[in-house]
C-alpha positions in Angstrom: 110.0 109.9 89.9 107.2 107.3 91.3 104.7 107.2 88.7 101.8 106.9 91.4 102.7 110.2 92.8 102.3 112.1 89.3 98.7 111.3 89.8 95.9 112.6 92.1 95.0 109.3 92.9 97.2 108.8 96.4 96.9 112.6 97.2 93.1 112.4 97.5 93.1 108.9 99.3 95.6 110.8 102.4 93.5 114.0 102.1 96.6 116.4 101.0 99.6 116.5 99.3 101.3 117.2 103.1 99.6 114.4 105.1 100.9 112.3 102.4 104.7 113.7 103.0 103.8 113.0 106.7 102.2 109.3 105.9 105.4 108.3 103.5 108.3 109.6 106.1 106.7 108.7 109.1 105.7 104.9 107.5 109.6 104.6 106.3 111.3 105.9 110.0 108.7 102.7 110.7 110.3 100.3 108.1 113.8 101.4 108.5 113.6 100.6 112.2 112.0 96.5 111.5 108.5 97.2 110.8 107.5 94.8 108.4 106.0 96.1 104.6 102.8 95.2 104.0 103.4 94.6 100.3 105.4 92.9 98.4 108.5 94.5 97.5 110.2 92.3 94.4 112.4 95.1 92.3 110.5 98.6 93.9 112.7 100.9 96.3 111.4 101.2 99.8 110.0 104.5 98.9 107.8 102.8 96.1 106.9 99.9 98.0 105.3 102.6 100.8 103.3 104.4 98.5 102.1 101.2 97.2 101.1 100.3 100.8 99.2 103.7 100.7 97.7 103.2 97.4 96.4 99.8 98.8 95.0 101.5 101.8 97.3 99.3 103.9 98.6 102.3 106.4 97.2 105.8 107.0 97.8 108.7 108.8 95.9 109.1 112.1 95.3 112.0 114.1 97.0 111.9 117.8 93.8 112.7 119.4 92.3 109.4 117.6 94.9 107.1 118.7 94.4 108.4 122.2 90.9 108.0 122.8 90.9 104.6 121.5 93.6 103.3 124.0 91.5 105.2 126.5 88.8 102.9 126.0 90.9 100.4 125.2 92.0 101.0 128.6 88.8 101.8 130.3 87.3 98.2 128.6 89.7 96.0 129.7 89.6 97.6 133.5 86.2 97.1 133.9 86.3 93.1 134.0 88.7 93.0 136.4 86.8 95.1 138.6 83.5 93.2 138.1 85.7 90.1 139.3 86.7 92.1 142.7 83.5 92.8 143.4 
């Protein structure tokens, strides 16, 4: 078993034992399909080596409504120098 998940410590930092589920499978279906880790892997399975990247505070889980909004104004920023140019 991965020692870091005997301990409290990465539960708390996700906010729940099921986000973390979420945060781990979701952030290997990234890895597996070329996303790059963002830690160093040396001997650690790919499992470890993403809880390590959660431990670190590296990747987190993100709500769907949160990612939306900010490529709305993401959006909404980069149209409005455009139209300023038109004008």
């Amino acid at each position: 078993m991965i020692e870091a998940l005997k301990s409290d410590e990465v539960v708390d930092k996700v906010g729940g034992r099921f986000k973390l589920a979420v945060l781990i499978q979701r952030r290997l279906v990234d890895v597996t399909f070329g996303a790059p880790l963002l830690v160093e892997r040396g001997e650690k399975t790919l499992v470890e080596a993403v809880v390590q990247e959660v431990l670190e505070g590296k990747v987190s889980l993100e709500s769907p409504e949160k990612i939306a909004r900010e490529v709305l104004l993401d959006d909404e920023g980069a149209a409005a120098p455009d139209e300023a140019e038109e004008a």
